[in-house]
C-alpha positions in Angstrom: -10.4 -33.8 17.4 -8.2 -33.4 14.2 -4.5 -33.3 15.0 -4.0 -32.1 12.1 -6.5 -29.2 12.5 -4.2 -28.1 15.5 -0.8 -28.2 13.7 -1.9 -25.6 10.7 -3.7 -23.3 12.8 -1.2 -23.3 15.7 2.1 -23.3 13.4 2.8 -19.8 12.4 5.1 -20.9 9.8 2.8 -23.0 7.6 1.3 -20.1 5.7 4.1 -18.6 4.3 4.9 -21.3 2.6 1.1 -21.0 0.7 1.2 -16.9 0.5 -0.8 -15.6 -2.3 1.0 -14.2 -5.1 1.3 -10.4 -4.1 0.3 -7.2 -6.4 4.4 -6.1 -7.2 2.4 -2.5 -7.3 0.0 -2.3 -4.8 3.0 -3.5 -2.2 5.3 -0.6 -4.1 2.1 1.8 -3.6 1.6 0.7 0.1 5.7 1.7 0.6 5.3 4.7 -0.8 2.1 5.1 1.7 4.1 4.2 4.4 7.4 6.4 3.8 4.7 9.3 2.9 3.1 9.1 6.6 6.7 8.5 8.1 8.0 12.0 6.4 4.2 13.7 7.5 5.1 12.6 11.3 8.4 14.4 10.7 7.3 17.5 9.1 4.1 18.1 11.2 6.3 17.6 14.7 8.0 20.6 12.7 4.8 22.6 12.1 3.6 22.0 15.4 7.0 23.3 17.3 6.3 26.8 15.0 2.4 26.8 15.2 1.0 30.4 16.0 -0.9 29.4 18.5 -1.6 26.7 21.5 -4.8 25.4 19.6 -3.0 25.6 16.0 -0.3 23.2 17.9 -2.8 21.1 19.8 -4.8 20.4 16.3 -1.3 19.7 14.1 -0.3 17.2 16.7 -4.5 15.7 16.4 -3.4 15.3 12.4 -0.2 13.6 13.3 -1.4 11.1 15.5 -4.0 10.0 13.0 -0.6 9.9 10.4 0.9 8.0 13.1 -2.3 5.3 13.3 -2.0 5.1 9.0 1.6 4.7 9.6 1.2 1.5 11.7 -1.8 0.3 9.9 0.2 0.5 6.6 2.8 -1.4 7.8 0.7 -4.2 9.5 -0.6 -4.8 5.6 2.7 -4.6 4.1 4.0 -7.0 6.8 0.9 -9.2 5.8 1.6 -9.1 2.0 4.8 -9.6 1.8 6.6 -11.4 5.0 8.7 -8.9 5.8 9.2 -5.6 7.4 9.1 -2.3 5.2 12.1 0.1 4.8 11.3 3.4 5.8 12.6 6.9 4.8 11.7 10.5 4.5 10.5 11.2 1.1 10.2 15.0 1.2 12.2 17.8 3.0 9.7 20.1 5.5 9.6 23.8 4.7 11.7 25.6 7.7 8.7 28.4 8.1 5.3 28.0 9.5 3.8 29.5 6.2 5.5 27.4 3.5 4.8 24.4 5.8 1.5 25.0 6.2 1.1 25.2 2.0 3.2 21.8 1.3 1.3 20.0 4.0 -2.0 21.3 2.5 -0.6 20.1 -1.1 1.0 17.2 0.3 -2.5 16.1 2.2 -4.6 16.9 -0.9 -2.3 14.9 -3.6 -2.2 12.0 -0.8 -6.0 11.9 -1.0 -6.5 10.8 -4.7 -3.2 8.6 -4.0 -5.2 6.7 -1.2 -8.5 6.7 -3.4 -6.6 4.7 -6.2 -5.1 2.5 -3.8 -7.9 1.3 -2.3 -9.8 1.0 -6.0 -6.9 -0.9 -7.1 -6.6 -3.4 -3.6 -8.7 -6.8 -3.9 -8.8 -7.0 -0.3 -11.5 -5.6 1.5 -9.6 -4.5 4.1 -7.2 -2.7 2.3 -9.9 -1.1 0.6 -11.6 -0.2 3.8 -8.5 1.1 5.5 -6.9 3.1 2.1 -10.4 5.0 2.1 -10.9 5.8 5.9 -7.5 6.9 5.1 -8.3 9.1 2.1 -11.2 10.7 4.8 -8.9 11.4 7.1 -6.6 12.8 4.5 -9.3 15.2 3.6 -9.9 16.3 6.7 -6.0 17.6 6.9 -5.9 19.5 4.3 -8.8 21.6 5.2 -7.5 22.1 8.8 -4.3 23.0 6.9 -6.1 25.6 4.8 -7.4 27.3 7.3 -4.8 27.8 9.3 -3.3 29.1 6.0 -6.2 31.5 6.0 -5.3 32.7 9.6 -1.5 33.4 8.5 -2.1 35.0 5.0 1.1 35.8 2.5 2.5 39.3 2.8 
């Protein structure tokens, strides 16, 4: 067996030293990704606390768990591209009404969308491509939940 084999696969150290040269914007996109889930988890345990309804509540907290599975995902990547841990902060303030809330989250999940898409057209990785556009999906998916729920609590 190849001593040496065991020393670079068993040395979680030896790697960093050889770490790719990282896309400055991509990891600066992927921040911005992250602190943009961070705030949704915020806002969304909002909506849900003021939902109209049991189901309405039941689906917002659906939307923020899948926020909560980008969150983590994001992280892992930014962790993997750059060594280190990523700063997190909320990036937008949440609407204190059900009805404005439910209009920035739609906005906020339909801008997010094309943000993901470009993302994951930008990343050379497939992974980050994979994840950015099952992302984007899910994204999509929001927003339309979002938009219907603004349909069931129109403006007077």
């Amino acid at each position: 067996m190849n001593a040496g084999y065991n020393f670079y696969n068993n040395n979680p150290y030896f790697y960093d030293s050889y770490r790719a040269p990282v896309d400055t914007q991509l990891v600066k996109d992927i921040q911005k990704a992250i602190n943009g889930e961070y705030s949704a988890i915020a806002c969304y345990e909002r909506l849900a606390q003021m939902a109209g309804s049991q189901s309405e509540r039941r689906q917002i907290k659906e939307i923020q768990k899948d926020e909560r599975r980008h969150f983590e995902e994001f992280v892992r990547i930014y962790t993997n591209l750059t060594g280190r841990q990523p700063r997190t902060e909320i990036q937008e303030g949440c609407p204190n009404a059900y009805r404005p809330g439910l209009e920035f989250a739609f906005r906020d999940e339909q801008e997010t969308v094309d943000f993901y898409h470009e993302i994951a057209e930008r990343a050379q990785d497939q992974f980050i491509k994979r994840t950015f556009r099952r992302a984007a999906a899910d994204e999509q998916n929001h927003a339309v939940w979002f938009l219907y729920f603004m349909q069931k609590h129109p403006r007077y």
